[in-house]
C-alpha positions as CSV (number, residue, x, y, z in Angstrom):
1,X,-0.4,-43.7,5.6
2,X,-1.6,-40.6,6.7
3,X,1.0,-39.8,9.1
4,X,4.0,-40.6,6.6
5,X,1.9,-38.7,3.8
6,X,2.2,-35.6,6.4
7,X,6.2,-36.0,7.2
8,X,6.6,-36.3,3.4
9,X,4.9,-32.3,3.1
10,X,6.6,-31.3,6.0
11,X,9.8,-32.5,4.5
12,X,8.8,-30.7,1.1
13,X,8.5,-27.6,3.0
14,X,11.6,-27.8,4.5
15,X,12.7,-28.2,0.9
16,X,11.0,-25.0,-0.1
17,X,9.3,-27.0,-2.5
18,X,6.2,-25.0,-1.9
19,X,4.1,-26.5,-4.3
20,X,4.7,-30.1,-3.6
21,X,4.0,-29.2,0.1
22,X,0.9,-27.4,0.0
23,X,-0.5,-30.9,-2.1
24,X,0.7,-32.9,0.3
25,X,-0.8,-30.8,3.3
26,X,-4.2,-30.1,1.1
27,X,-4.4,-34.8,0.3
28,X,-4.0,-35.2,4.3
29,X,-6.5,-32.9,5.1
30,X,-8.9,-34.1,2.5
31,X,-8.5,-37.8,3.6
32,X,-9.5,-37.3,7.2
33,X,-12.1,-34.9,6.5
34,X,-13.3,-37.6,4.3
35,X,-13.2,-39.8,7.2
36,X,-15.2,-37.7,9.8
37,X,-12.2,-36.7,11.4
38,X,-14.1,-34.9,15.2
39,X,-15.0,-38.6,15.7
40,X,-11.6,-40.1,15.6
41,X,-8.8,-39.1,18.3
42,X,-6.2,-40.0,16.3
43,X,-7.3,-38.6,13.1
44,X,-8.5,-35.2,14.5
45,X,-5.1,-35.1,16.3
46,X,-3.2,-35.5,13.1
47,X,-5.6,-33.0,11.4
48,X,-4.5,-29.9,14.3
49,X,-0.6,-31.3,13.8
50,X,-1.1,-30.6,9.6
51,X,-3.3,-27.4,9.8
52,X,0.0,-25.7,12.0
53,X,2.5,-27.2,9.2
54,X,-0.2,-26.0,6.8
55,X,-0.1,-22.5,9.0
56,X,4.1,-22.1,8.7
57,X,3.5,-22.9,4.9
58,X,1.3,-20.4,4.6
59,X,3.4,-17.4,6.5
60,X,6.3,-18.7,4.0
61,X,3.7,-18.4,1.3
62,X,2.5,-14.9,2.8
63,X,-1.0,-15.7,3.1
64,X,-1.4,-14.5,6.8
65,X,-5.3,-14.7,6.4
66,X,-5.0,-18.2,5.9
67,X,-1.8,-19.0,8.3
68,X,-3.8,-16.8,11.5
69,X,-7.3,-19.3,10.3
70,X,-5.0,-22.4,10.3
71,X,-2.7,-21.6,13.2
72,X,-6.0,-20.7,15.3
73,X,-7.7,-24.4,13.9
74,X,-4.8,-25.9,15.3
75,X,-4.7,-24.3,18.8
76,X,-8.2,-25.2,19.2
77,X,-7.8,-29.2,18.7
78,X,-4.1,-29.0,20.3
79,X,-5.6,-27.5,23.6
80,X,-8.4,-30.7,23.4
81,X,-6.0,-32.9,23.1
82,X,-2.7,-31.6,25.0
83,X,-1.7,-30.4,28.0
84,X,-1.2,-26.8,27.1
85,X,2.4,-26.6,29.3
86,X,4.6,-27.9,26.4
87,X,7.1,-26.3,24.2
88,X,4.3,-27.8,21.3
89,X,2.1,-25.0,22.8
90,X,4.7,-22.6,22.8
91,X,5.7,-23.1,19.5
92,X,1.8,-22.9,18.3
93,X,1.6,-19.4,20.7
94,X,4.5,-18.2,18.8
95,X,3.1,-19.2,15.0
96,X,-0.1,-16.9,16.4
97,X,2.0,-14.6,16.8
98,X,4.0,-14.3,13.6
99,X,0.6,-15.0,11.7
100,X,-1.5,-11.9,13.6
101,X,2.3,-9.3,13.9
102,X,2.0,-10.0,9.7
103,X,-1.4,-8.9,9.6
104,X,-0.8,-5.8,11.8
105,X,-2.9,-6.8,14.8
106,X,-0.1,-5.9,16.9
107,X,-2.0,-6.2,20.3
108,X,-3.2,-10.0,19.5
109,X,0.5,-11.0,18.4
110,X,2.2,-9.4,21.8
111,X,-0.6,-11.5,24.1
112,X,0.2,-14.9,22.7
113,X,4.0,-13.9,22.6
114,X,3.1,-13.0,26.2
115,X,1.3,-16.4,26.8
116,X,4.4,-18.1,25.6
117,X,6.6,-16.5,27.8
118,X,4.4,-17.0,30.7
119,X,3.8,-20.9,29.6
120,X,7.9,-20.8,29.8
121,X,8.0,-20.4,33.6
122,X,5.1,-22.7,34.2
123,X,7.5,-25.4,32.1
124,X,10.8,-24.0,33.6
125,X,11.8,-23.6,29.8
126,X,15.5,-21.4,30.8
127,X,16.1,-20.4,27.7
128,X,13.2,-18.1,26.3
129,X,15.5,-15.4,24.0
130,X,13.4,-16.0,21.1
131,X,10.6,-14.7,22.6
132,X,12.0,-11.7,24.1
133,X,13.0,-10.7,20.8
134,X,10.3,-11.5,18.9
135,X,8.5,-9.4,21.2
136,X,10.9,-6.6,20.9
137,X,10.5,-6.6,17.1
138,X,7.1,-6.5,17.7
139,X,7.7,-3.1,19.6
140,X,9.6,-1.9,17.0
141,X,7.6,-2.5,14.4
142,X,5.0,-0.3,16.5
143,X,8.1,2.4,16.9
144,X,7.7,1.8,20.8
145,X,11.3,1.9,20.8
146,X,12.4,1.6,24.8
147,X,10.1,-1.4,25.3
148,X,11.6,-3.0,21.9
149,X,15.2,-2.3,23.4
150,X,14.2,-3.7,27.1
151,X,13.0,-6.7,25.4
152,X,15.7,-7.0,23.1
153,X,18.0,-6.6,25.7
154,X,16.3,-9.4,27.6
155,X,16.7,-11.7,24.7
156,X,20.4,-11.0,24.3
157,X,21.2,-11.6,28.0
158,X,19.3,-14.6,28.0
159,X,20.5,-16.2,24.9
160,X,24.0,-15.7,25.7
161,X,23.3,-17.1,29.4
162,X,22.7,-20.1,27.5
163,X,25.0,-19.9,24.7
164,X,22.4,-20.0,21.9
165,X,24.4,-18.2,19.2
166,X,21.1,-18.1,16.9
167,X,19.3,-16.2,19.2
168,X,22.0,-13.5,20.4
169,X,22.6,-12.9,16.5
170,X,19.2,-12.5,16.3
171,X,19.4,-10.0,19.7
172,X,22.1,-8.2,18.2
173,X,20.2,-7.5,14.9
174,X,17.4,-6.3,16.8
175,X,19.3,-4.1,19.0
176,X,21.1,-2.7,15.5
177,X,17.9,-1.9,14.3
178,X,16.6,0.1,17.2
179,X,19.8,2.0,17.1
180,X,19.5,3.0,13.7
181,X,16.1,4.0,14.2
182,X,16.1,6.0,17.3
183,X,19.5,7.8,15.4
184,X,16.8,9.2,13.1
């Protein structure tokens, strides 16, 4: 019950039905908290999986405080329960990321961006774009400009290597971006 109870959230946040989500996120975590979840595999599994949906809520919410606490929760009981080398564990370094770039903590955000891309190779994951550029708008955001563009640039070659029109649009906005700024 659990499980579907979590899917029907996740769905709701894919809705944008904020609201609806969050009650569905906040009854699954109650329920196995209620349960003592640390002594159930299954249950403190399930608990990590919600607290990262719970996490990309809260970034959608903007309550970065509460998506790094929640993303970080999650990382914890994922690396108990998972072999770290999975695009899961990417995904999860990459919702650090966002969650610590929002808050400003610049250096945290580029070292789990870092980890992912590094967890990448250990996977042989080809296409890693989104990284590159999230790291490059990380750089920007700091106004380190030529490492933004480097990584940028990386993204964009990779993406198109592997035809991944989401990420070379998201390259080529980057690279716009720099280029307006550095016109200043």
């Amino acid at each position: 019950m659990l499980h579907i109870s979590s899917k029907v959230a996740h769905i709701a946040y894919l809705n944008n039905d904020m609201d609806k989500a969050m009650l569905g996120f906040d009854f699954v975590l109650e329920k196995i908290q209620s349960r003592d979840y640390l002594k159930e595999e299954n249950y403190h599994e399930l608990y990590g999986i919600v607290k990262n949906l719970i996490g990309q809520a809260f970034i959608a919410l903007k309550r970065f405080p509460e998506a790094k606490a929640a993303f970080l929760e999650a990382q914890t009981i994922y690396t108990k329960y998972k072999d770290e080398k999975t695009d899961d564990g990417m995904i999860l370094l990459n919702n650090l990321s966002c969650a610590y770039a929002e808050l400003k903590e610049y250096s945290s955000a580029q070292d789990y961006l870092k980890q992912a891309i590094d967890l990448a190779k250990k996977i042989d994951l080809d296409d890693v774009s989104p990284y590159h550029i999230n790291l490059g708008m990380l750089f920007f955001k700091q106004k380190l400009f030529e490492k933004a563009k480097a990584s940028c640039s990386q993204g964009w070659k990779i993406a198109k290597q592997h035809e991944n029109k989401e990420a070379t649009d998201a390259a080529n906005r980057c690279l716009e971006e720099l280029k307006n700024a550095m016109a200043k």
